[in-house]
C-alpha positions as CSV (number, residue, x, y, z in Angstrom):
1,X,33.1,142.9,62.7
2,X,36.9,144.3,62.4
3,X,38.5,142.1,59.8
4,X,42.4,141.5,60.6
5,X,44.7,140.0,58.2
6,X,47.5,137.3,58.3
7,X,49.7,139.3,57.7
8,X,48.9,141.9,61.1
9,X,48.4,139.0,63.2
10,X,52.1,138.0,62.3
11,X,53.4,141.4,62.5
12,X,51.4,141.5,66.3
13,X,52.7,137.9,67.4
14,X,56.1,137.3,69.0
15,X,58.3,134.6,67.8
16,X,57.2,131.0,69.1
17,X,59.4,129.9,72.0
18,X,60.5,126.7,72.1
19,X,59.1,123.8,73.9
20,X,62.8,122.5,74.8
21,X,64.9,124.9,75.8
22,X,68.2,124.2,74.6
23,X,71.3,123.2,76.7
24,X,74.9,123.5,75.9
25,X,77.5,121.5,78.1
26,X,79.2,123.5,81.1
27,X,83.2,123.4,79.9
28,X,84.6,121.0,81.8
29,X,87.1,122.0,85.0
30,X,90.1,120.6,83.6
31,X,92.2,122.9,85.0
32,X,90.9,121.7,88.3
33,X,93.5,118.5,88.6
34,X,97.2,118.8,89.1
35,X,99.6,119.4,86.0
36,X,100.3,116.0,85.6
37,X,96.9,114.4,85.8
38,X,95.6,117.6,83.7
39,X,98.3,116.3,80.9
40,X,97.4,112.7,81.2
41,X,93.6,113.7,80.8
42,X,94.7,115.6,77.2
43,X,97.0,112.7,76.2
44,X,94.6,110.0,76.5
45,X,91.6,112.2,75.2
46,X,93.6,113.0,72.0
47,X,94.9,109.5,71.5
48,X,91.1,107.8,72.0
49,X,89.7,110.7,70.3
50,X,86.7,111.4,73.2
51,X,85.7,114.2,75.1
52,X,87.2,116.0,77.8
53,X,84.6,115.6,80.3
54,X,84.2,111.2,79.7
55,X,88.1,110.8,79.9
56,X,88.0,113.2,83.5
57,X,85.4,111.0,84.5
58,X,87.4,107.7,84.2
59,X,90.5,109.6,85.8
60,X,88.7,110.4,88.9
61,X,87.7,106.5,89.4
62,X,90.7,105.4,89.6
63,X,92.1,108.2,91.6
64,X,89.4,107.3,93.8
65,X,90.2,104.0,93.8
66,X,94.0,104.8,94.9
67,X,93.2,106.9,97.5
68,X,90.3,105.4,99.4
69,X,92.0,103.0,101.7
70,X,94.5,105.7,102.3
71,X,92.8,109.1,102.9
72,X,89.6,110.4,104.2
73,X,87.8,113.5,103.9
74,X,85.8,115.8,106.3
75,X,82.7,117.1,104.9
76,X,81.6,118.8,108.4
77,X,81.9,118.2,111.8
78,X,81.1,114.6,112.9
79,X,81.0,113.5,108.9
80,X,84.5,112.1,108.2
81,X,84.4,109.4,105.5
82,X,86.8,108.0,102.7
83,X,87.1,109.9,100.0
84,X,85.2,107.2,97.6
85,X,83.0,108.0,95.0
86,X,80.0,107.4,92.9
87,X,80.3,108.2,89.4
88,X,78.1,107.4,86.3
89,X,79.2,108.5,82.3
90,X,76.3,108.4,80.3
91,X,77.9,107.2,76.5
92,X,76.5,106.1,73.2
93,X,78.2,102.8,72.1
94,X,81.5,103.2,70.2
95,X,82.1,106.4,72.5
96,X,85.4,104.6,73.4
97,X,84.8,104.5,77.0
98,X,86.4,101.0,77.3
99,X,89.3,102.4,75.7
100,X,89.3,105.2,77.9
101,X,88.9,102.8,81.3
102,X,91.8,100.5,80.0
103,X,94.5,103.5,80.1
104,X,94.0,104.5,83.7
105,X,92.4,100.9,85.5
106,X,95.1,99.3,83.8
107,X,98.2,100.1,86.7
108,X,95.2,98.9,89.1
109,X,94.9,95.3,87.4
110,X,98.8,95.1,87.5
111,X,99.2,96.3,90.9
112,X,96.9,93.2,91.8
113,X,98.1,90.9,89.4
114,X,101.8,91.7,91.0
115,X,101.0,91.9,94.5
116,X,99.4,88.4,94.2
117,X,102.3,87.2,92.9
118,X,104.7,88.4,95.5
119,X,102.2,87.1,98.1
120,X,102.1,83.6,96.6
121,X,104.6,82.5,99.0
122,X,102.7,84.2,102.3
123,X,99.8,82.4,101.2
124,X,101.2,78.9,101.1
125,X,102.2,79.6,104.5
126,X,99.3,80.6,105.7
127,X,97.2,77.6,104.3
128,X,100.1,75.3,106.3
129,X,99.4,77.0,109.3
130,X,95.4,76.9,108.9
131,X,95.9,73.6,108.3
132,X,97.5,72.2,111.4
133,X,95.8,74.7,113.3
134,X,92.7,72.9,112.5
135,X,93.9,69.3,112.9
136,X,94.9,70.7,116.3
137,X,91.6,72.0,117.5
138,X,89.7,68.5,115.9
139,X,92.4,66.2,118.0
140,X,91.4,68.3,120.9
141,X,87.9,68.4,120.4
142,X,88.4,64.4,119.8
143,X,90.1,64.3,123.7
144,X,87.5,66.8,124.9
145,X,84.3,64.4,123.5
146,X,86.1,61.0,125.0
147,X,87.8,62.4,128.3
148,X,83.8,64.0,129.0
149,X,82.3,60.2,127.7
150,X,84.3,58.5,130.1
151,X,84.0,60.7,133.3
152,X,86.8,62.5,133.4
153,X,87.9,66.2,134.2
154,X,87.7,68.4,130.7
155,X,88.6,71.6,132.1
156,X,92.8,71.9,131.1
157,X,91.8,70.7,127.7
158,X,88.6,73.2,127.4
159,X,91.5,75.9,128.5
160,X,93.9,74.4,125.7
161,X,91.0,74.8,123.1
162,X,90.5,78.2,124.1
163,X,94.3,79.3,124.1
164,X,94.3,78.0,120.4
165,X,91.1,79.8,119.4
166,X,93.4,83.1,119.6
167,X,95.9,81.6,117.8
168,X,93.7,81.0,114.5
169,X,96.0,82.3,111.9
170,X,94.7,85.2,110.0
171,X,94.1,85.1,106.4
172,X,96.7,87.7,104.2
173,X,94.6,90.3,102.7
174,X,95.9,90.2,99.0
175,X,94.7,92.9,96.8
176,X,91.1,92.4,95.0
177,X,89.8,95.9,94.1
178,X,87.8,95.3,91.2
179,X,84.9,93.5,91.5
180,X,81.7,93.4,89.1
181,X,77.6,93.2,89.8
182,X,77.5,91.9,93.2
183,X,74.9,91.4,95.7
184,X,75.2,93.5,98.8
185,X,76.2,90.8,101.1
186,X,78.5,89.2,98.9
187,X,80.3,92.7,98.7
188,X,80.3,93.0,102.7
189,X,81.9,90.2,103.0
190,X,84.2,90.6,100.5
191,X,85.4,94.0,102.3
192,X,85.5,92.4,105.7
193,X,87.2,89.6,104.9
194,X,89.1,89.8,101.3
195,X,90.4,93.1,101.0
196,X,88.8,96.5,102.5
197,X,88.9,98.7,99.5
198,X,87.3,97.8,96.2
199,X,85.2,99.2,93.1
200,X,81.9,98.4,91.9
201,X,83.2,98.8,87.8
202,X,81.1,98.0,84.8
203,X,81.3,99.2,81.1
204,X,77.3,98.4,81.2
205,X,75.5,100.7,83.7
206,X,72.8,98.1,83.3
207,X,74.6,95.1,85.1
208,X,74.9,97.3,88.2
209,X,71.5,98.9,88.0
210,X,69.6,95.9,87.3
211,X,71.7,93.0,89.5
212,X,70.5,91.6,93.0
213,X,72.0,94.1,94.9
214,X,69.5,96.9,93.3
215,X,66.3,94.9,93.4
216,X,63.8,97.0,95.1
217,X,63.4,94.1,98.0
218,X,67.1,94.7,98.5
């Protein structure tokens, strides 16, 4: 029997490996962006104190947001598509990301909170005009239900009721791009028929991950 000692064995052995291989963080592309959005990505990352990579993540939401209603992208042939996207910052709390959101989603709330404003007076208007349009079609509904109970012809006030079916007024589309957790019908309708551009925004990945509109039967 061949006796080997501790001290051959270690001598013999190669170092352990180790069961997690560490990772170090890729630098981030800053240098990717334009000048200006490259300066306003080291401004607010200096004044907030956070990294690089979490500030160039809220940056490219709102961009995102700004530009989707306005430009689309071609991927390939046949896949042309806004150029939306879907992004996700993974942050311990007190990472400042709320800070971080507030400096660039804030010219977004203002654009809304303006634009409502200046449409305040297109939106009276249009209520006045829904308004009579709709006393309109009930009085001639009214005609339609009495002239049709008493025997007589309906057909010129059937064409009347559909000549003002095309003139429904149309609602104004006034500005509503940030919306919370919402179910997936509520947010198709809200595209078709508030605005046609919005962002699914939360502070708390856990309100969008675990509302209705994620549920597996959804």
């Amino acid at each position: 029997m061949t006796k080997i000692s501790l001290s051959q064995l270690q001598s013999e052995w190669p170092e352990p490996q180790p069961i997690v291989k560490p990772e170090q963080s890729a630098r981030y592309p800053i240098e990717a962006f334009p000048p200006i959005i490259q300066d306003a990505i080291r401004e607010v990352a200096e004044a907030v104190q956070a990294p690089i990579a979490l500030v160039g993540s809220c940056t490219l939401s709102a961009i995102s947001v700004a530009a989707q209603s306005k430009i689309n992208v071609s991927r390939d042939k046949g896949l042309d598509g806004p150029v939306s996207l879907y992004l996700l910052s993974v942050a311990a709390s007190g990472d400042r990301k709320s800070s971080i959101d507030g400096f660039f989603m804030r010219p977004i709330e203002a654009f809304e909170r303006e634009t409502r404003e200046a449409m305040k007076g297109e939106l009276l208007s249009y209520r006045a005009r829904l308004e009579a349009w709709e006393a309109e079609r009930k009085g001639i509904l009214k005609s339609i239900a009495t002239a049709s109970g008493s025997g007589k012809d309906t057909a010129e006030l059937k064409q009347r009721l559909i000549n003002l079916e095309r003139q429904q007024p149309e609602q104004p589309k006034i500005p509503q791009l940030m919306v919370g957790e919402n179910t997936s019908e509520g947010l198709r309708k809200h595209l078709a028929e508030k605005y046609p551009s919005t962002i699914l925004h939360s502070a708390e990945a856990g309100e969008i991950f675990g509302g209705h509109a994620m549920r597996a039967d959804t």
